[in-house]
Structure formats: C-alpha cells, structure tokens
C-alpha positions as CSV (number, residue, x, y, z in Angstrom):
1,X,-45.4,64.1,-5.6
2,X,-42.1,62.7,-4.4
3,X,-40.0,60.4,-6.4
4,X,-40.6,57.7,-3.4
5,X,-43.8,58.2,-3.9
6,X,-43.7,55.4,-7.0
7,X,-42.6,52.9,-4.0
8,X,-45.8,51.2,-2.7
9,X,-46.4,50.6,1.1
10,X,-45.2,47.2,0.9
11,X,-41.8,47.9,-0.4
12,X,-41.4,50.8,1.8
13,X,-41.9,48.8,4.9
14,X,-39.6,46.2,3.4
15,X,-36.9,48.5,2.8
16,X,-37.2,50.1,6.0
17,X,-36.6,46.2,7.4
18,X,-33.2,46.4,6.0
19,X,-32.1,49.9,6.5
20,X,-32.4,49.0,10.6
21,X,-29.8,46.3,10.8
22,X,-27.2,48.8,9.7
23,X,-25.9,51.6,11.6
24,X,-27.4,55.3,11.4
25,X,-26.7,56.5,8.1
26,X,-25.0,53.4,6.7
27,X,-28.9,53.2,4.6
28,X,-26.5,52.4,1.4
29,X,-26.2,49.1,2.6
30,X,-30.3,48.4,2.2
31,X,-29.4,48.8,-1.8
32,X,-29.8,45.7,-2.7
33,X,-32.7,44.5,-0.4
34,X,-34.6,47.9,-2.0
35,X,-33.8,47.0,-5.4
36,X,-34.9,43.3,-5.3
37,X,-38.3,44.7,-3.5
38,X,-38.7,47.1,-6.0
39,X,-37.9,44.3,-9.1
40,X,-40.0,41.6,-7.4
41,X,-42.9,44.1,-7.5
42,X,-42.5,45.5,-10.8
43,X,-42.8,42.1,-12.8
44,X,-39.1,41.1,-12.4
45,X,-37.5,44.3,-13.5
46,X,-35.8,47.9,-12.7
47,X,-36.9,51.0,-14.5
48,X,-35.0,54.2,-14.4
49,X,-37.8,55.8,-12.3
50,X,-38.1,53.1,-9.8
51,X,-34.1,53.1,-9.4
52,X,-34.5,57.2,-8.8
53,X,-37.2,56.5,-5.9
54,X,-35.4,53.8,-4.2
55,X,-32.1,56.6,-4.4
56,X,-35.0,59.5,-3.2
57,X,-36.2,57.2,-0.3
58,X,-32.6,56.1,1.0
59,X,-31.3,59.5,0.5
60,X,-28.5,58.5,-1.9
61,X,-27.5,59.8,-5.1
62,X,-28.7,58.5,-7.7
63,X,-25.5,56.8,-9.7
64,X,-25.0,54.9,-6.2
65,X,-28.0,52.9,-6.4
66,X,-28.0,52.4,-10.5
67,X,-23.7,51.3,-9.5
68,X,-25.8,48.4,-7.9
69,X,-28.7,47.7,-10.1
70,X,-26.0,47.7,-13.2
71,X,-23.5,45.4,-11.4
72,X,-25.6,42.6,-10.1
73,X,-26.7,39.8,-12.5
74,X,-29.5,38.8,-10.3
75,X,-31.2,42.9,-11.5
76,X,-32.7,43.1,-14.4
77,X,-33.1,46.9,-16.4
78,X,-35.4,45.7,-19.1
79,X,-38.9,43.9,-19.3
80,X,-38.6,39.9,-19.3
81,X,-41.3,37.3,-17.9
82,X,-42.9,36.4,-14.6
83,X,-40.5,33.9,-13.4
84,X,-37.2,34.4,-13.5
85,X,-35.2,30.6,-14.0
86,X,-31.7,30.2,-13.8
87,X,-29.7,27.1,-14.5
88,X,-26.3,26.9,-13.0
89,X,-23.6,26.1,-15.8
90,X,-20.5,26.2,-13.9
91,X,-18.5,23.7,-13.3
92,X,-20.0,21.2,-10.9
93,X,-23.4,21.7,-12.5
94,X,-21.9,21.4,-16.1
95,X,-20.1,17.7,-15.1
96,X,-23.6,16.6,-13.8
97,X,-25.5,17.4,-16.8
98,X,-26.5,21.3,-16.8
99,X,-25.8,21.4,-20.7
100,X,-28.3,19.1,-21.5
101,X,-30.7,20.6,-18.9
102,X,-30.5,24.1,-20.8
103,X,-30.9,22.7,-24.1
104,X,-34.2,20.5,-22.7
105,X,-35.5,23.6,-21.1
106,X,-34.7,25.9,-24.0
107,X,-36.6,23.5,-26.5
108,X,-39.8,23.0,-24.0
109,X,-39.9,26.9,-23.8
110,X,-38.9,27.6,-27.3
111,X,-36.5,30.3,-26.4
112,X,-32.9,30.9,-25.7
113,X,-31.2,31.7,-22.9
114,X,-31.6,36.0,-22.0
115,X,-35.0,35.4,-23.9
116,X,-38.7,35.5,-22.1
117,X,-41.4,33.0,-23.1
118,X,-44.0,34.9,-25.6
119,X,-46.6,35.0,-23.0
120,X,-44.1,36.6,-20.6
121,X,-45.0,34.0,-18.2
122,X,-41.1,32.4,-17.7
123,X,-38.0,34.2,-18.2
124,X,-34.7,32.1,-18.7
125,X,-31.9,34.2,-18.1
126,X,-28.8,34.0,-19.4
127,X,-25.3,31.8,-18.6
128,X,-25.4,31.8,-14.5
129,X,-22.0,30.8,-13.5
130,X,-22.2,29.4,-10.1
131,X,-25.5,29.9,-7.6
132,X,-23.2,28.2,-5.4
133,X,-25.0,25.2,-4.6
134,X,-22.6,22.5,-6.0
135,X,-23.3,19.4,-3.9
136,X,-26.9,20.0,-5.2
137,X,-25.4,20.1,-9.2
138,X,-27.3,20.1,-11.4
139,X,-29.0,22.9,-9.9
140,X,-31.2,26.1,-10.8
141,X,-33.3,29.0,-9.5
142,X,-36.7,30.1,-10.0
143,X,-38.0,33.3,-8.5
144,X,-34.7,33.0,-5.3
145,X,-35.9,29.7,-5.2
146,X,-33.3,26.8,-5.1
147,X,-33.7,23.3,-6.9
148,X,-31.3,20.8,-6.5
149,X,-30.2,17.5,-8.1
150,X,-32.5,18.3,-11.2
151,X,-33.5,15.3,-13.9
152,X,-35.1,16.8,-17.2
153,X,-38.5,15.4,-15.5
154,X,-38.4,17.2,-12.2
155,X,-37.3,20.6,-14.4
156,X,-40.8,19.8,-16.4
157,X,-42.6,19.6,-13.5
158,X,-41.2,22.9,-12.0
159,X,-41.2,24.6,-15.0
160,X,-45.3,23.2,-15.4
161,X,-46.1,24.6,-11.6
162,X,-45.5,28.3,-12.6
163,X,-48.6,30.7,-13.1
C-alpha cells in the first residue's frame, strides 16, 4: 500500500480538479486545494501521514507540502472540533464591535480562543487578523463560510445551527 493510498476517492478527484488548471508539472500549485481536501475530510485537521500522501500523490517532497500546511493559519496540525469559527479582530471588525463578539461567543461556548468545545462539536480558533471582508465588519467564518454585519443574536443563531 501506497502512501496516497490514505487519500479517499473523493479527495483524489478533488485534487486532481486543481492540479489541471496549472501547467504540466506545476502540481505544487494544487497544495493548498489538497491540503484543505484532506483537512475538511479528516475532521478539520492535518496529520503527519495525511500531509506525506498528499506529497506521494502530487509527487513532491515531503517538506514542500508540510512548508504549506505549517504556514497557513487557515491548516490546522492538531485535533480541534467540527466547525471551525473565526472572528475577524482586525481593525475594521474591532471598531464595529468584534471584542465584544469574542468575549459573547467565548462565554456561550465556555472556551477560549485556540480551544475546541468539550464535545468537539465547535472549534474557535485563535486571533484572525483580517478575513478581508471589512465593509461586512463585524464579521466571521464558519467552516469557509462568510457572515457579515454580526449582532451577538445573529452569532447565537449561527453558532445554534451547527451539528
């Protein structure tokens, strides 16, 4: 058994989706698109063997694709929960109220920002500093998602609509 072989059907047809828009062996440039295939399938996180597959199946070595995985903020390398919610706190978002939305969302969860809920159900990841979305401030992201304009209401009700 291959290394690739730990990539399911699904994400193997997903990454091959990326690696065609880019030239013959430019497949380094499907890294990311792998990586967040690989992440959305594996509960919202990277493990050292899935990052070696995605490297085996795009024929790169190895440090190449963990370069990428390591970089990003939006990659996680450790277990956290289902959903993955990230308030903007820069600085748009922060003059519209994003403080107080983190601190409303951190008490209705009970947890802290870079902390996952007990039942691993929500996952509120740490500081993000712009999702560049500002004439939406205050803003955050669930699961790639976008939600703009947030009250501490409309945050309950998103935050009560996740499985």
């Amino acid at each position: 058994m291959s290394e690739s072989d730990l990539l399911s059907d699904h994400v193997k047809e997903e990454i091959e989706h990326w690696k065609a828009r880019f030239p013959e062996g430019k497949q380094r440039s499907a890294v990311i698109s792998a990586l967040h295939a690989v992440q959305h399938e594996n509960q919202g996180y990277l493990t050292a063997e899935l990052m070696n597959a995605v490297a085996a199946y795009l024929e790169l070595p190895t440090i190449q694709v963990y370069e990428v995985a390591t970089f990003y903020s939006m990659f996680e390398t450790k277990p956290v929960g289902r959903h993955n919610v990230a308030i903007c706190t820069n600085v748009a978002c922060m003059l519209r109220g994003a403080e107080d939305l983190v601190e409303h969302v951190e008490g209705r969860l009970g947890i802290k920002l870079g902390e996952s809920t007990e039942d691993g159900r929500i996952y509120l990841k740490r500081e993000e500093e712009c999702l560049a979305a500002c004439c939406g401030a205050p803003m955050m992201m669930v699961d790639h998602k976008y939600y703009e304009n947030l009250t501490q209401e409309r945050v309950d009700e998103i935050l009560d609509g996740l499985d």
